[in-house]
N, C-alpha and C positions, 0 to 999 in steps of 0.2 A: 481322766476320770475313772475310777476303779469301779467293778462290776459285780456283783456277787455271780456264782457259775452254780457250786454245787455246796449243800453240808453233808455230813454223816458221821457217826458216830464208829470208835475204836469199841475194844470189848471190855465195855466197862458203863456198862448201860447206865442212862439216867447221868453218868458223871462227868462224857467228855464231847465234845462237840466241835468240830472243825468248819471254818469258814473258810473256802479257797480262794482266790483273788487273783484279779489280772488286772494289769495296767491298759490294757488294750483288749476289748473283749473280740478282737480279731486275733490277737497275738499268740503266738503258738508257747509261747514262754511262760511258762508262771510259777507263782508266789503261792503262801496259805498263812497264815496268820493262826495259830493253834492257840484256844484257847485253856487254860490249865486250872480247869475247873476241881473244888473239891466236893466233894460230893459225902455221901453218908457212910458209904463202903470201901470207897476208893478217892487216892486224891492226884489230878492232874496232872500233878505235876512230876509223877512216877515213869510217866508216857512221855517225859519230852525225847526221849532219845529216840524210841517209836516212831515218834510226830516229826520228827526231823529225816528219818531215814525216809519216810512219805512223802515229803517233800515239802515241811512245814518252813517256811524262810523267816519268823517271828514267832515268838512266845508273848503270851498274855498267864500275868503270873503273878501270886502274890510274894514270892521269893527270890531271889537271883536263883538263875536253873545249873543245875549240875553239866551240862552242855553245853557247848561253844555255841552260841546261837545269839543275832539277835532278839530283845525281848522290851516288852513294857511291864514295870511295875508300878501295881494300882494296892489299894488296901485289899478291896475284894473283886475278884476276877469277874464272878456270876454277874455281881450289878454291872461293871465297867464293859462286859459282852454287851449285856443289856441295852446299855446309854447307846454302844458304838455301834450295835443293828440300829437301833432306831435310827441314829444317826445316818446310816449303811443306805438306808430304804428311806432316804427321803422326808422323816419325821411326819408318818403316814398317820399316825393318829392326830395332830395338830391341825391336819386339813378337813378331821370329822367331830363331829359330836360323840363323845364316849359315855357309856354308862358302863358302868361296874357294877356286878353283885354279887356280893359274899354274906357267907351263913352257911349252916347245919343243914338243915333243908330249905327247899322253897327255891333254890338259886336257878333251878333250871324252868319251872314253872312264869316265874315273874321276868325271866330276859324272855319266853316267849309271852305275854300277856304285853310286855313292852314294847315288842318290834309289831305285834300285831295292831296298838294304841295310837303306834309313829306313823305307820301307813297307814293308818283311817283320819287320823287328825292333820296329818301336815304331809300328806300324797310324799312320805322321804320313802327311799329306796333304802332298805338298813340292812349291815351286817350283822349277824349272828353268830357268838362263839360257846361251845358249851359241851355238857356232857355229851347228850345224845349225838348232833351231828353243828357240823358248822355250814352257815346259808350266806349266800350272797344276792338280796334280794329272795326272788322264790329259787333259786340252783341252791342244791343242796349238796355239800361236801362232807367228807366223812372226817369223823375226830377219835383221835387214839384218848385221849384223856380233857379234862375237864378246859384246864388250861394249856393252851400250845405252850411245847418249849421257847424258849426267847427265840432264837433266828424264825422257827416257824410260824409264830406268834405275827414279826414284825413282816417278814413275807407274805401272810394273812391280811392282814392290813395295809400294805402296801397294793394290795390285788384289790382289796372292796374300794379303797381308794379310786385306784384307776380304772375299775368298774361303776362309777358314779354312785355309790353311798355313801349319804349326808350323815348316817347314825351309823353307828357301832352299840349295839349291847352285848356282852358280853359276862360269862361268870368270871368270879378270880378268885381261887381255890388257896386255900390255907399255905399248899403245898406251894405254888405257885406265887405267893406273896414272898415267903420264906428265902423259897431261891433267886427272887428278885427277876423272876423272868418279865414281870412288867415294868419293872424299871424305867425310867424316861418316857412314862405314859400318866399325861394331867387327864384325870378323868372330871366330865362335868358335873358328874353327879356320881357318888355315890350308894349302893342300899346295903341296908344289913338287915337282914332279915331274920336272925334267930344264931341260936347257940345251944347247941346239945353234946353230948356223949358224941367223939364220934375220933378218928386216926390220932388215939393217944398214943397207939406201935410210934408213932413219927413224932409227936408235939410232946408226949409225957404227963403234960397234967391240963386238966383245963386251963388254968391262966395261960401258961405258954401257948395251947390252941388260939385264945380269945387274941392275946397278945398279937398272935401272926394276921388276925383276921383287920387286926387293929390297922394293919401296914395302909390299908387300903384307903385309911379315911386322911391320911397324911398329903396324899396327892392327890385330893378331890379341890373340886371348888366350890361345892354342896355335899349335903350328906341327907339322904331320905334315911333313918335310923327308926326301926322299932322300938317304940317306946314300954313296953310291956315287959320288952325280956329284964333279966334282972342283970345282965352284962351289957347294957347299953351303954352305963359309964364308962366302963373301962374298954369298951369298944372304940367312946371317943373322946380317951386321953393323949392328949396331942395334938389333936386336929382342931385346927382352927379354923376351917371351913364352915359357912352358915350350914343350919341345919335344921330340918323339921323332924320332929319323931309323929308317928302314926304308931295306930292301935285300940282298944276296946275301951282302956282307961281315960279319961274324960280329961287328964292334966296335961295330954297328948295334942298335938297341934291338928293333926286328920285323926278325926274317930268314925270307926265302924260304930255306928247305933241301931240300937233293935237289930243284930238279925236274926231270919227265917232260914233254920237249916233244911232243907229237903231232899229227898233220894237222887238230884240229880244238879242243886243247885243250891246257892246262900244268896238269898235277898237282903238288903239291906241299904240305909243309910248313909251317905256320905258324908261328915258335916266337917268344918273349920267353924271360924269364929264366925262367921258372916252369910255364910253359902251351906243348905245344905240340899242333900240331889237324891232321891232313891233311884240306886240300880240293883246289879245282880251278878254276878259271875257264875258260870254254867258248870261249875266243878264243887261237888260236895264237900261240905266240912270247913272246919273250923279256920285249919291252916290255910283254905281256898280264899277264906276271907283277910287273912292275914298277908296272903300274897295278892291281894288285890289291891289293899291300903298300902302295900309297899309300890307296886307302880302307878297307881295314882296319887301319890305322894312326888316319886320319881316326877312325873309328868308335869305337877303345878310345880316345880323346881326349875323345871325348862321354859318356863312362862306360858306352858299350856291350859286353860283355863281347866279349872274343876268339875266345870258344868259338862265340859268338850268331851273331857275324858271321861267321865263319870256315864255320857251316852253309848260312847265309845265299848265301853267293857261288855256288856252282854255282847253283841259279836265276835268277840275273844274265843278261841278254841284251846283246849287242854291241849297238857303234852300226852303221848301214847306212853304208856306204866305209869301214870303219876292219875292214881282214882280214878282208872280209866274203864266204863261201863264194856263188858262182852255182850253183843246183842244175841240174844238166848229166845225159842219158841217155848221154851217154861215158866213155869209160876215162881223161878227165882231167881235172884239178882246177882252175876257173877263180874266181880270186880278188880284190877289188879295195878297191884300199885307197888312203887319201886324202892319200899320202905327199907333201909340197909341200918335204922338206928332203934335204938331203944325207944327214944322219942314218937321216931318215926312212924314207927311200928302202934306204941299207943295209938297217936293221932287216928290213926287210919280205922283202925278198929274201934275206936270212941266212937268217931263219925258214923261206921256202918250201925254198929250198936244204938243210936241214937234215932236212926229212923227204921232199921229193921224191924221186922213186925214178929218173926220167930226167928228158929234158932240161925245163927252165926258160926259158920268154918271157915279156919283158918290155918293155910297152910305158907308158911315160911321158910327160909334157909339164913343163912348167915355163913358162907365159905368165905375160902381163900386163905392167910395165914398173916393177915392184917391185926387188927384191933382185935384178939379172941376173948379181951376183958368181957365186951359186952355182945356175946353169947347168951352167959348163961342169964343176963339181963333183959333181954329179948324174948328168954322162952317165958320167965316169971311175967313178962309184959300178955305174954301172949294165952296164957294162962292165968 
């Protein structure tokens, strides 16, 4: 039985990825299996010579290699790592309940309103994968980016597994659909939650963003989808998983109706055809409300009743930078939130603007040397 031991990455970040291997996780002898990934900048398969002299004893490739070397040829290397971690670890997500959420924003807000819904309604012990940090249960791990690379991804889950968690929620990032780092993971559900401006540097135009966000509803077995955005169709073209859309529009399966915005909180309405519940989520604005019908939508998907979840959600806490109040001994209200889109950045400022009583400051950035398109789209928003 083969063993994973170690990965790490050659100097070609982002593009190359080695899995080492032994036949014997005693045996002093080993193998590596180099995968020859191509990447945006560099393509993998430039490094077999590299990867051989390291002591790589197989290629994963999508060409015959210029090297004398055992190798597998697949169409595409990224997804075929993908399938074979998973494969590698035991197919650790098939032993849990998976949720997925993808979107422009809201995606880290709603896996936390989520894991917080699982453990009040069904006492599950849930994994958490995401921007900010990743949790196992309450142990809190740290995360380089939105979505793990595939081997750490599958390693990830392999671990919440064999720590007894029933759920997995998790985001799955544009970028991370793209490279196929989830690959060979059946998700039970589902969310999309919106679609804006946002890593056109990487995707080009919106369609191709939407396109990559699309991947995700391909390998669900439900789909909680907002109904409101104007990319909901094309979000789910292809997927023939059932599906509820949620939102404010009444042709929507879950509608938020009436809500009461306030300085600290959105009351509101829950209805479907048959049920409907007032609650409330404790995070202002509009979008608050928007990521709340997305995981109460999620939740009646998993056969949790509407009513269950619907009590559930006022005990919900915020994530910290997402509309998150500074407790202040002044007469004013200092707020900060982790708005990095044009969209984003509206929303935020709509919300304060809308229960603010005077004047509104705002201070922003927009670095790094990503998307510079929308810049100068950010300052017009902010102005």
């Amino acid at each position: 039985m083969l063993s994973p031991l170690t990965t790490y990455e050659l100097h070609a970040p982002n593009d190359l990825e080695i899995l080492h291997l032994t036949d014997d996780s005693r045996a002093v002898r080993r193998g590596s299996l180099f995968a020859a990934l191509r990447g945006a900048k560099e393509d993998g398969a430039r490094f077999l010579a590299d990867a051989l002299r390291k002591g790589a004893a197989c290629a994963l490739c999508e060409s015959p290699p210029d090297v004398d070397m055992p190798y597998v040829l697949v169409p595409d290397s990224r997804c075929a790592l993908a399938l074979m971690a998973a494969a590698w670890y035991g197919g650790p997500a098939a032993r849990m309940t998976m949720l997925g959420v993808t979107g422009t924003n809201g995606k880290t807000t709603t896996t936390y309103l989520l894991k917080q819904m699982l453990e009040q309604t069904l006492q599950a012990k849930v994994g958490l994968i995401g921007t900010n940090q990743n949790m196992i249960g309450d142990t809190i791990l740290s995360a380089e980016r939105t979505t793990p690379g595939t081997l750490e991804l599958q390693r990830l889950l392999a671990r919440m597994a064999e720590e007894g968690c029933t759920h997995v929620v998790m985001e799955v990032s544009s970028h991370a659909l793209t490279q196929h780092r989830a690959a060979g993971i059946l998700f039970d559900v589902g969310i999309f939650t919106n679609l804006t401006q946002d890593h056109l540097d990487y995707h080009g135009t919106m369609e191709a963003y939407c396109d990559a966000k699309a991947r995700l509803f391909r390998q669900c077995r439900a789909a909680a989808v907002n109904g409101d955005s104007k990319w909901a169709s094309r979000v789910m073209d292809g997927a023939d998983c059932p599906r509820l859309s949620f939102g404010q529009n009444l042709t929507n399966d879950i509608v938020g109706w009436h809500p009461r915005y306030e300085n600290d909180r959105v009351r509101f309405t829950v209805s479907d055809e048959e049920e409907h519940y007032a609650t409330e989520i404790r995070i202002p604005g509009e979008f608050s409300l928007y990521n709340a019908l997305g995981a109460l939508t999620a939740m009646k998907l998993l056969g949790v009743p509407l009513e269950t979840a619907a009590k559930a959600l006022p005990d919900c806490k915020g994530v910290r930078g997402r509309c998150e109040v500074v407790p202040t001994d002044t007469d004013y209200t200092v707020l900060i939130d982790y708005a990095h889109t044009p969209d984003g950045l509206k929303n935020i400022l709509e919300t304060v603007c809308g229960f603010a009583q005077n004047r509104v400051l705002a201070v922003f950035g927009c670095g790094g040397d990503r998307d510079r398109t929308k810049r100068a789209r950010m300052g017009r928003v902010a102005a």
